[in-house]
N, C-alpha and C positions, 0 to 999 in steps of 0.2 A: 582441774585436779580435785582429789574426792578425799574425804577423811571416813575413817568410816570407825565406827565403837566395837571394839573388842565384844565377845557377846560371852562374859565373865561372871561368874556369881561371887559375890562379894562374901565372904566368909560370914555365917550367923553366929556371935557370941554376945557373954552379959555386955551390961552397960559398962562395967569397969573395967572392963578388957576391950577397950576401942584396936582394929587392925589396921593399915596403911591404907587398905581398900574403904575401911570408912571414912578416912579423914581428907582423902583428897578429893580436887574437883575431876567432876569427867564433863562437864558444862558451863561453857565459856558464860553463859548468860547468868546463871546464879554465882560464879566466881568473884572475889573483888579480892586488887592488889595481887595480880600474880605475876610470880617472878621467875618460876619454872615452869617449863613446857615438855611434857612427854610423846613420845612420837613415834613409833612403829615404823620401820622399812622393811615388810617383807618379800626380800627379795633375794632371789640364790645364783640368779640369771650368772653375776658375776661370779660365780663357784664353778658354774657349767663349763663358761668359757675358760677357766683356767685349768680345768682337768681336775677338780676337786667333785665331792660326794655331796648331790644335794640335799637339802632337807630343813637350810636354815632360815627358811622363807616362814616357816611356822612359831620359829624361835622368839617373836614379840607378845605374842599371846600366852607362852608358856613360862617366861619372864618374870608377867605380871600375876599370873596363876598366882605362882611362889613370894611375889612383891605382898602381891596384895593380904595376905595372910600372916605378914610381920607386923610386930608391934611395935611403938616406939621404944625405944629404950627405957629402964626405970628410973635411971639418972641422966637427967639433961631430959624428961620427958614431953614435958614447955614448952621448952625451944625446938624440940624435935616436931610436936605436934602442928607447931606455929607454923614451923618451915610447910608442911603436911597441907596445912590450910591456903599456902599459897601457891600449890602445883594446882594446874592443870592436866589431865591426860586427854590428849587430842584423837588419840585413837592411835588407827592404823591410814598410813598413804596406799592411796587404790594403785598399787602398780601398773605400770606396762608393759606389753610383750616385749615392747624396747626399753631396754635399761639404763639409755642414755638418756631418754622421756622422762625417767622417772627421778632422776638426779638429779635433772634439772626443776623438776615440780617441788624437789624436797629443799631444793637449794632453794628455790622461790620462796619458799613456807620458814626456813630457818631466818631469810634474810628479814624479812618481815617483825620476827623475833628477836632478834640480835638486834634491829634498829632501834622497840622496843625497851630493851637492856632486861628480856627477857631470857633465862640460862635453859636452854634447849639438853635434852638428856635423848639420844636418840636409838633405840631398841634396835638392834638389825636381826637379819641378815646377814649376809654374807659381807667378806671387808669391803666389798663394791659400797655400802654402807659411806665409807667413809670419806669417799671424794665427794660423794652428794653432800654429805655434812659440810667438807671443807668448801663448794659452792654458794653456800650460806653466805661465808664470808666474802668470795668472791662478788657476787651479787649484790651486796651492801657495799661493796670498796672498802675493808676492815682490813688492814693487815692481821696474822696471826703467827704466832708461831703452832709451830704439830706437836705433839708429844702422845709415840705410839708403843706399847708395849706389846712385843709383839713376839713370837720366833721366829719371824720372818721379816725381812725389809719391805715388801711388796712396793719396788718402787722397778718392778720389771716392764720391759715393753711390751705395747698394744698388740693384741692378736689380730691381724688383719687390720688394724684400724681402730679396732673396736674395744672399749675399758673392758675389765675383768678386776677378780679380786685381789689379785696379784699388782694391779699398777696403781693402785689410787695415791701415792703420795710423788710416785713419777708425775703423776695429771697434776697434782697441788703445783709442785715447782716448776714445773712448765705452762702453766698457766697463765694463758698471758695480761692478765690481770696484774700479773707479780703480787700477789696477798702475803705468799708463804712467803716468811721472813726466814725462819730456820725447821729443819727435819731432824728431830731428834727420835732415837727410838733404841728401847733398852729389854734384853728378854732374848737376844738372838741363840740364835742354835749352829753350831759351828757347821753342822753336816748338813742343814739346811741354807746356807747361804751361797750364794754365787760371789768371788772375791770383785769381779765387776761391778755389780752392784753394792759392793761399801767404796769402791773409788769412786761409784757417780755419787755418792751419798756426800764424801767427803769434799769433791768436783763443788757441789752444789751451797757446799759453808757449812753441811750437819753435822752430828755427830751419833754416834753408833757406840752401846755398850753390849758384850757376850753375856749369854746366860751366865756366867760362874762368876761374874764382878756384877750383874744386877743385883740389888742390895736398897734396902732401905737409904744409904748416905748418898750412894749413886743414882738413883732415882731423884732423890731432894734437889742433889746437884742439878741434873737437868730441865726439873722445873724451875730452874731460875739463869740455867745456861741461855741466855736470851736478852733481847732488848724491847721485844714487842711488849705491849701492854695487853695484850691478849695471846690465851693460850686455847686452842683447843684439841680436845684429850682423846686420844680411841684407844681401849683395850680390844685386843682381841683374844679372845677363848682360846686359841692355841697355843699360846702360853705357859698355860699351864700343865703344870704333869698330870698324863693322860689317869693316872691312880685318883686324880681328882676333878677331872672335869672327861671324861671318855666320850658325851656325846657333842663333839665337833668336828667339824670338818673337813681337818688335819688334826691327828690327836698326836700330841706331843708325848715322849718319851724322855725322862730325866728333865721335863719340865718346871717352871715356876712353882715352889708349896703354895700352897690357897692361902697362908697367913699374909706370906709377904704381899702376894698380889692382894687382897682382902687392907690390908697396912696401906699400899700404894694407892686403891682408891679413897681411903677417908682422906689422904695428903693431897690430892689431886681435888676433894671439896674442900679443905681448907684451905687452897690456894687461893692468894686474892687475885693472881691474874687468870684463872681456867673461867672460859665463860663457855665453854659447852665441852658437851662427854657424848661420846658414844658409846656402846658394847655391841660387839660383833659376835659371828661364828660359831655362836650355838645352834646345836644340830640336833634337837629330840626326836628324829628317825634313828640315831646310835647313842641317846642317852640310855640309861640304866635306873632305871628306877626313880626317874625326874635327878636326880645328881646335879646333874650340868646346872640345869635350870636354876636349881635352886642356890647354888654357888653364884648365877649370873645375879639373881635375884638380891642375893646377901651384899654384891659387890653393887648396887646400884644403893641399897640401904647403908653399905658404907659409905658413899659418897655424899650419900642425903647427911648421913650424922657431920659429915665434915664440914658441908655446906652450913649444916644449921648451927656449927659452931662459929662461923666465921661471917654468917649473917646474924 
């Protein structure tokens, strides 16, 4: 399996305006004491096979475009910077034509991290994105609990066999590793759900909240709805309303506002049990003027401020 470096210009400003892209590592060799790992999955394969619009396979590169040109905050800039100085960015994973190859290669690469007690931050793609994430854990023998914000459950069946973007939290709990402790996932969309799948959801020991009751208090609740000592976290882009995030690869209507989700990830780094994140389902073949992007961008920077309050 191959990493390969984003091929990114890091933003040119004075000395007293340092950007995200200056402060982090992108070279494991000059790095010391890192505790975060970034990581690229471009990959849409799982989009294909579920009948969605590709295009999110570009989505880790355009991510960091937008990352890398944030600053840290003016207050808490310290600890922000600190945090800053002990990421890694590993690039991008060289996918494969087979998408089950390549999940497996990311799983290898997370498990490796997590054994570490390294906190893995993983750029996708498509939600295919997020069984490989939860492999991680499989792979090291880690229970976990999920916690997916989503407007969709995607814990639907294999098409022919074969994963898509639609099964990855079916794959988590069926897994016969047994990792996944509990499936929580909060953000749903009434006209997008199948009522079968919240029976298997519930079948399974999860729990399930609708868009109109996701909320800051119900979100908090489910980060602590659990007993595992680890939690790991995927947002997906779809989420949100489509007036705020248009280039993904189901655009939601009467979606998530960008505050709460924006809220949701700085809570999700000041958790002390989240030991990894993903973001999925950004799609800059239907962004709008980088939009999407920059929203994923902002939401991985609020995870960082959360993180860096809580380390």
């Amino acid at each position: 399996m191959k990493l390969q470096k984003p091929a990114l210009e890091i933003p040119k400003t004075a000395q007293n305006d340092p950007r995200v892209g200056h402060l982090i590592n992108t070279e494991r060799d000059s790095a010391k004491n890192i505790r975060v790992a970034i990581i690229g999955f471009p990959s849409d394969e799982g989009v294909r096979r579920n009948n969605g619009r590709p295009g999110a396979a570009a989505a880790p590169d355009e991510i960091r475009r937008q990352l890398y040109k944030m600053t840290p905050p003016p207050e808490g800039k310290e600890q922000f910077a600190n945090l800053l100085d002990t990421i890694l960015d590993m690039g991008n994973l060289s996918v494969s034509v087979d998408l089950e190859t390549s999940q497996s290669d990311l799983g290898k690469i997370l498990a490796e991290l997590l054994s570490e007690d390294i906190l893995p931050i993983i750029l996708g793609g498509g939600h295919e994105t997020a069984f490989a994430h939860f492999l991680g854990y499989a792979e090291s023998g880690l229970e976990t609990a999920i916690f997916n914000l989503d407007a969709h459950t995607d814990v639907r069946n294999l098409n022919e066999g074969k994963a898509h973007s639609g099964s990855p939290f079916r794959q988590a709990m069926e897994h016969p590793g047994k990792c996944c402790s509990k499936y929580l996932v909060a953000g749903l969309q009434p006209h997008s759900v199948a009522e079968e799948h919240l029976i298997y959801i519930k079948e399974q020991g999860g729990s399930y909240v609708f868009r109109d009751e996701t909320n800051i208090t119900s979100i908090s609740g489910m980060f602590h709805e659990h007993e595992s000592d680890r939690m790991m976290v995927t947002f997906d882009m779809d989420a949100v309303d489509d007036a705020y995030a248009p280039g993904v690869s189901a655009p939601c209507t009467n979606g998530l506002h960008q505050d709460l989700w924006l809220t949701a990830a700085y809570l999700a780094g000041r958790n002390e049990q989240v030991t990894s994140f993903d973001l999925c389902e950004v799609n800059p073949s239907f962004d709008r003027d980088g939009q999407t992007a920059r929203l994923a961008a902002l939401t991985i920077w609020q995870f960082l401020l959360g993180l860096s309050q809580r380390w």
